[in-house]
C-alpha positions in Angstrom: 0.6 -12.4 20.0 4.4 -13.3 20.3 7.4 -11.4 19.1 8.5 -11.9 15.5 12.0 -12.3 16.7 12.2 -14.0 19.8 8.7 -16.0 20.2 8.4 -13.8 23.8 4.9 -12.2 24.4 4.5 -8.6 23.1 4.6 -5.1 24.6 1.7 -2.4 23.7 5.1 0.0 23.4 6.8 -2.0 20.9 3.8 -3.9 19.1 4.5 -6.6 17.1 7.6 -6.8 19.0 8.5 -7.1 23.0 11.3 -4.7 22.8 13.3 -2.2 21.2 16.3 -4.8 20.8 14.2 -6.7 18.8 12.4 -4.0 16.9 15.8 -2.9 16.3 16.9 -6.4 15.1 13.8 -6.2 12.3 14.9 -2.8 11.6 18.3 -3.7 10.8 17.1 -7.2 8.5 16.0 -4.3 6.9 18.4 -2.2 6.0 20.9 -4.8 5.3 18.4 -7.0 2.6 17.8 -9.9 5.1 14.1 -9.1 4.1 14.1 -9.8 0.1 11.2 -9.9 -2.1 11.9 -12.3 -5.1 11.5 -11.3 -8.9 11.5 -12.7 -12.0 14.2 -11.2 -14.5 12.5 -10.5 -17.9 13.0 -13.1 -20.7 15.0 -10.7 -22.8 17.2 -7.9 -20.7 18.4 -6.3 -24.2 14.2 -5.8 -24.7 13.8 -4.0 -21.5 17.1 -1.6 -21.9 16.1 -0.6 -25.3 12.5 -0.2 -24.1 13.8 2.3 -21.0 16.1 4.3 -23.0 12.9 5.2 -25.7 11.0 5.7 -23.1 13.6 8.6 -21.6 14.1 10.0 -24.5 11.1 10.4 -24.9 10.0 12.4 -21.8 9.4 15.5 -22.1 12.3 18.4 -20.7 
């Protein structure tokens, strides 16, 4: 299996990756968004908010 990151093989220590720099690098894709899963926004926005806002007041305290 090779490295994500850098196509090297991997180490059993850092598995999927050969080393902490580059399980490090994943890491920080990450945290900064590199790693984005796309959505669809709904048809009708104003639909949705009025839908959330029933719904919390509706909740019960």
């Amino acid at each position: 299996m090779a490295c994500p990151i850098c196509d090297k093989p991997t180490e059993t220590k850092f598995r999927p990756f050969c080393s902490r720099r580059c399980a490090d690098i994943d890491l920080g894709k990450w945290f900064s968004g590199g790693y984005v899963i796309p959505a669809e926004t709904p048809e009708d926005e104003e639909d949705l908010e009025t839908a959330l806002r029933r719904a919390e007041t509706q909740k019960p305290h």
